[in-house]
N, C-alpha and C positions, 0 to 999 in steps of 0.2 A: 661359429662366427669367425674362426678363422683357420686358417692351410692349417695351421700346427695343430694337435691337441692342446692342452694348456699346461701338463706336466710338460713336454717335449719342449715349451717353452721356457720352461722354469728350468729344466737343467740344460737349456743351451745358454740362459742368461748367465749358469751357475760358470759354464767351461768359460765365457766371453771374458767374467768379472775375475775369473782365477787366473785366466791368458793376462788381463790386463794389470793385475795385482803384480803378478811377479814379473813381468815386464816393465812396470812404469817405468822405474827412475832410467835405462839405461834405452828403453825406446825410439826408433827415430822418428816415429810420425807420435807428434808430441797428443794426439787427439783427431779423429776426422767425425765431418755433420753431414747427413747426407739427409737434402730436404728438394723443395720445389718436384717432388714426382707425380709425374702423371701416369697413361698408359703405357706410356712410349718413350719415357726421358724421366733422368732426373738430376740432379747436380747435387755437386759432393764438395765438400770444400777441406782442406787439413791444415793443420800446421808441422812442416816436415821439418825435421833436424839437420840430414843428410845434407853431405854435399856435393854440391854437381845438382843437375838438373833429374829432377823424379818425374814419372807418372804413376796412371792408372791400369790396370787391367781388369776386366769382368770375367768370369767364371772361368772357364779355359782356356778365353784366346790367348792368342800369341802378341795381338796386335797392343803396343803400348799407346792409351791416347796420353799427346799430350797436354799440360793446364795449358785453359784460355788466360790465365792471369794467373802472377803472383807478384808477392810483394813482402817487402821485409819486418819482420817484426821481432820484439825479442825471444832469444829461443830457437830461433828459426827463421822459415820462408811458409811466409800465406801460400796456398795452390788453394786454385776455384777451377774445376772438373766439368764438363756439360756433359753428360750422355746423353747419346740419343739411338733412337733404332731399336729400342729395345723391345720384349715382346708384352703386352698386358695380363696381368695377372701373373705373373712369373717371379719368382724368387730366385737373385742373384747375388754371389757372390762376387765381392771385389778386393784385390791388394794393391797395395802401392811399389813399385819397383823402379830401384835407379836407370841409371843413362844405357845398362846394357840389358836389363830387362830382368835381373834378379830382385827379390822381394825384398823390401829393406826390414821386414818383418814376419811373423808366423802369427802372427793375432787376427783368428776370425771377423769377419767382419763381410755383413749381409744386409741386404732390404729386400721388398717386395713393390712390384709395381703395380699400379691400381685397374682397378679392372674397367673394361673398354666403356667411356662416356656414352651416355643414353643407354644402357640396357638394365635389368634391375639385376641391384648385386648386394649382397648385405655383407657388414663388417662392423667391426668393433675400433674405435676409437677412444683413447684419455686425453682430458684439457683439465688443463690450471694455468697458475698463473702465481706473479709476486716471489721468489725467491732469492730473501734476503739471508743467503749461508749457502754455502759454496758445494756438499755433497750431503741434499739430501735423502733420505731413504724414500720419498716418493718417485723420483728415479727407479730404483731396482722397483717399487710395488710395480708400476707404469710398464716395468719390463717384463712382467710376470703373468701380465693380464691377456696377453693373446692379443693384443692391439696391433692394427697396420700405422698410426703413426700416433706423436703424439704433439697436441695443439697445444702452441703454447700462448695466451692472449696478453703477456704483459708484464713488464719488470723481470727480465732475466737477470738481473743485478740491479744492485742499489749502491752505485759508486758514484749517481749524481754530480757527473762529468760536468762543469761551468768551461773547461778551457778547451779553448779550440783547434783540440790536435788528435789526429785518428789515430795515433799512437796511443794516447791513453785508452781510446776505447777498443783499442786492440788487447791492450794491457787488462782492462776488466773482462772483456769476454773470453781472453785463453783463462783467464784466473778461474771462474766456471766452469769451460770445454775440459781444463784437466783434471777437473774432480775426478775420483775413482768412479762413484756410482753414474754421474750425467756421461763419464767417459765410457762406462761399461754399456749403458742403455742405446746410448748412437750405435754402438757396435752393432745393435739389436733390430732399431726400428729407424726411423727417420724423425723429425722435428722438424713442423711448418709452426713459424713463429711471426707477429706482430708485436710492435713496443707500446708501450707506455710511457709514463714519464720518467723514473729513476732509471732507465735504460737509454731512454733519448735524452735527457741532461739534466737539469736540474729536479729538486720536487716540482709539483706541480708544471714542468715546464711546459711550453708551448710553440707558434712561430718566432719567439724574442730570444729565445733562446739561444747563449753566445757560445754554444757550441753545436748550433744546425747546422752547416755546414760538415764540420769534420765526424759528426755523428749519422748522418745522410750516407754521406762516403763507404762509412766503416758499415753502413744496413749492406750497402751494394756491393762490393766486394767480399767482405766476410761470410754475411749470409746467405746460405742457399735457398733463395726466393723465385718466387713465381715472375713471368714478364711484369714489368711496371707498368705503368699507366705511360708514362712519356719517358722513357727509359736513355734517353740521350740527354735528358734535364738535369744537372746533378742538383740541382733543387727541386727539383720534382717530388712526390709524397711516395710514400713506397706502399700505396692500396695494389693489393692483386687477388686474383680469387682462381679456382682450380675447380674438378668437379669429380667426384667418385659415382662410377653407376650413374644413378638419376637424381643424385643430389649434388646441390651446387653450395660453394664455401666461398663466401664475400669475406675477407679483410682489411675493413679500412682503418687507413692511418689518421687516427685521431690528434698528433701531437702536433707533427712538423710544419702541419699549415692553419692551426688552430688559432681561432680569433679575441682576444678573451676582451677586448672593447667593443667589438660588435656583436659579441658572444653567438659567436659560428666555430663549431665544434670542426668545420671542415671549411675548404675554400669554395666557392661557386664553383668550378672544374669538378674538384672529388665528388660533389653532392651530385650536381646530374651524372656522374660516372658511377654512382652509386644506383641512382636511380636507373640506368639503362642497362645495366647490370640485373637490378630486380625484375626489370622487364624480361630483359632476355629473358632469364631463365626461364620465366611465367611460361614463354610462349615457345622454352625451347627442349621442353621434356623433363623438367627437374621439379616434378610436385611439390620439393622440401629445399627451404633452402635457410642455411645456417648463416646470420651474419655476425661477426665477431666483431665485439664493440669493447674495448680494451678498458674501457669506465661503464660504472653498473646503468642500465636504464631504467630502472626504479625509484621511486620517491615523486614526494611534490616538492616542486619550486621554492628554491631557496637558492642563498644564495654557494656553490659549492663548485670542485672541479670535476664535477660528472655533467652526466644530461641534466641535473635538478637543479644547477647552476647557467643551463641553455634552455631551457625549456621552448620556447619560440622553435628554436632551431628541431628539437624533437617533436614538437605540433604537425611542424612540414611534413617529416620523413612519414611520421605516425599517418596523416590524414592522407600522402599520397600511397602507403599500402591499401588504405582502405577504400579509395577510389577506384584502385587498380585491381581489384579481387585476391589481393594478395596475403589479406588476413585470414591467420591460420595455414599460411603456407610458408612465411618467415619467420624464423625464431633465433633468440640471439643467445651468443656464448660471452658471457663478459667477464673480465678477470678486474683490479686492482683494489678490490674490499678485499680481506683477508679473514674470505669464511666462504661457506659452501651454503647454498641457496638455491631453493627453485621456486618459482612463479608459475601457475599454470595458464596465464593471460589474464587471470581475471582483478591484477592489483598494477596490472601490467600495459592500460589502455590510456594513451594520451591521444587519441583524435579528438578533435574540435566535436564533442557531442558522440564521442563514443564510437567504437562501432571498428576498432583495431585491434582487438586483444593478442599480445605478442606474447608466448608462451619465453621464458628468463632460466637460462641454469647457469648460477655463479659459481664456479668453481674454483675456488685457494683456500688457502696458500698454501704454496709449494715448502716454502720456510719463514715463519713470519708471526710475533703477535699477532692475537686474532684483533680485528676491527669489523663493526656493523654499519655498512654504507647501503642508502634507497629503501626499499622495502615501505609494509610490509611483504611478506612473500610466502603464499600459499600453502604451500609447502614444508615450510620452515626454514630456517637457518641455522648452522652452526658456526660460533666464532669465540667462544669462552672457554679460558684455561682458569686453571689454579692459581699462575701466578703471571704478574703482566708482562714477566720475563719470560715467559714460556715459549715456544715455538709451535704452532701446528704446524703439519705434516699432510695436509689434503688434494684432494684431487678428483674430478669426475670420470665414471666412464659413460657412455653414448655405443648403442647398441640398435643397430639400422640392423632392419628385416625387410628387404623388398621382395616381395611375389610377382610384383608386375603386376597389382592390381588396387595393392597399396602397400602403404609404408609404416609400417609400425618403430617407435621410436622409445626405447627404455634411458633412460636416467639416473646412476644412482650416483651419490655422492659416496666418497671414500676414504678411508682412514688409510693414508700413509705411513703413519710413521713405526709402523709394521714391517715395513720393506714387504709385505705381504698384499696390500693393498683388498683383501677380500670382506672386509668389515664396513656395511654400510652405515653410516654418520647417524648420529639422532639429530632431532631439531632440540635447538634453545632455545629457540626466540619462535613465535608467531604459531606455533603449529604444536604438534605432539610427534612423536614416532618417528620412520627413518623418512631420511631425505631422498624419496625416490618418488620416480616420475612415470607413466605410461600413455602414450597417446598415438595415432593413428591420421595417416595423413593420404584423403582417397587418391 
């Protein structure tokens, strides 16, 4: 499932975390994220100490590129990295190096680029989501498992930013970026991430939210994301979607344009961008296609801040897959309950008379009291500790088999707080036995 074997990975993660252990405190590149990749590109972002003007290099060139963007934060200087030209499927090495092209450091630090869109290619991916504590061990599990990236669907922090200055939320995401273990794993893999709400501002926040603005800002600069939808808007939603092989990954921004008086989970804009989106794919060679919905799609109507509190708005989406022939060929990845969950479609159907059944795998938290949000779910779910102060430690992996004739699709749910990550989850609630999933998509 993946270039490495899985030991080879386990002791590259080990050299990454022991490079970065005894380096931390006196390092110039306080942390780098390297996300948004495709075949051909991908963008890297850091926070550098150094001073004077830094770039990048990739594997052996000579050539230093330099940041499209930086900017000042504490600590340091933001740098935001584009590559491009690069080749598909290929594992690259990159360093950072000052104004005359020496490395400001000896800390490995690699990704891999995804293999050329439209042909069948299988790989292994981990998603979670909710990380409330700063270095958890689902990190190192995550970097242990052979995965090409890892998804993250919601709440990188819970510093529940109200004021409107992208300095603070500069300030909560280095707090995260230089954890030891989230520090070691970027070294590793890359991280394609959407927010939620204790990352975009308040609890519960939405478009009212009196720090949309400087939290929008801090998505676009900071984070290494895919093209935006209207990328000259700084108010614009930060939905984008990428595609490995013959699957396709939708991302929508559930917060920043979120209606909770008209109870529209998205604005008219995101919703048919959503929808033309699902189309494409249908019709553009991606049999399977993942969309990440950052609140659970499970439960009946009530009143709450998932879909179960929209329901109207999830009728639409739900009845135009099944119009479209696209049930059973959409399935969602959702993060902000804080438990691990899978649905096989069948507690999982809101069209108007049936006839959607959307396969559900909830994966968290990352760090966090468990809580049981939607359901029930097929499958099971785990969210129960010993004590209400406790912490789980979870995380999904997702394991694509294409043959080019179909797509087989495994699921298991996983115990982090092993740093091992190879223990799949029991269920608590709804089900019996481990939280794992199998199904096949022609």
């Amino acid at each position: 499932m993946s270039f490495f074997p899985r030991p080879f990975h386990r002791l590259l993660f080990c050299i990454f975390a022991f490079a970065v252990c005894a380096g931390l405190h006196a390092a110039p590149v306080g942390w780098s994220w390297v996300g948004a990749v495709t075949a051909d590109a991908a963008v890297v972002t850091a926070r550098i100490e150094a001073a004077g003007p830094a770039g990048i290099r990739i594997g052996n060139s000579t050539t230093t590129l330099k940041p499209e963007l930086t900017a000042p934060m504490e600590g340091g200087v933001l740098h935001r990295f584009v590559l491009a030209g690069l080749k598909p499927d290929t594992a690259y090495a990159y360093r950072f190096v000052d104004a005359g092209g020496a490395p400001l450091d000896d800390e490995p630090r690699s990704f891999r680029t995804f293999p050329a869109p439209g042909k069948p290619a299988s790989f292994r991916f981990v998603v979670s989501s909710c990380a409330n504590g700063k270095d958890s061990p689902v990190f190192t599990a995550a970097a242990k498992q052979g995965a090409r990236f890892f998804l993250h669907t919601g709440d990188f922090h819970y510093y529940n930013i109200a004021e409107n200055r992208v300095e603070a939320f500069r300030a909560a995401y280095d707090a995260h970026l230089s954890s030891l273990r989230l520090r070691a794993m970027l070294a590793a893999i890359p991280l394609i991430y959407q927010w939620d709400d204790h990352d975009f501002g308040p609890n519960d926040s939405n478009k009212n939210s009196p720090s949309r603005e400087a939290s929008l800002r801090n998505y676009r600069e900071l984070v290494p994301h895919y093209p935006l939808t209207v990328a000259a808007d700084a108010n614009a939603p930060v939905d984008q979607a990428f595609t490995v092989g013959r699957v396709r990954f939708i991302l929508s921004d559930l917060r920043s344009q979120r209606d909770p008086d008209a109870l529209r989970m998205m604005s008219p804009t995101q919703d048919a961008w959503l929808r033309a989106q699902l189309l494409a794919a249908r019709d553009g060679g991606s049999p399977l296609i993942f969309w990440v919905s950052s609140v659970p799609w499970n439960g009946r109507a009530t009143k709450a801040d998932r879909w179960q509190g929209y329901p109207a708005h999830r009728a639409e989406i739900a009845d135009f897959i099944k119009a479209n022939g696209l049930a059973g060929k959409v399935v969602i990845l959702s993060g902000d309950a804080h438990m691990t969950a899978i649905d096989d479609g069948s507690r999982s159907d809101f069209a108007t008379g049936g006839g959607a059944p959307i396969r559900v795998f909830q994966a968290g938290p990352i760090a966090n009291v468990g809580s049981y949000k939607g359901g029930p779910y097929s499958h099971g779910a785990r969210y129960k500790t010993e004590s209400k102060k406790e912490h789980l430690h979870q995380f999904g992996v997702v394991d694509i088999e294409d043959d080019g004739k179909r797509i087989r699709v495994r699921w298991s749910g996983r115990q982090g707080a092993d740093g091992v990550g190879d223990e799949v989850l029991l269920s608590d609630r709804d089900a019996e036995g481990p939280i794992q999933f199998e199904f096949t998509v022609p």
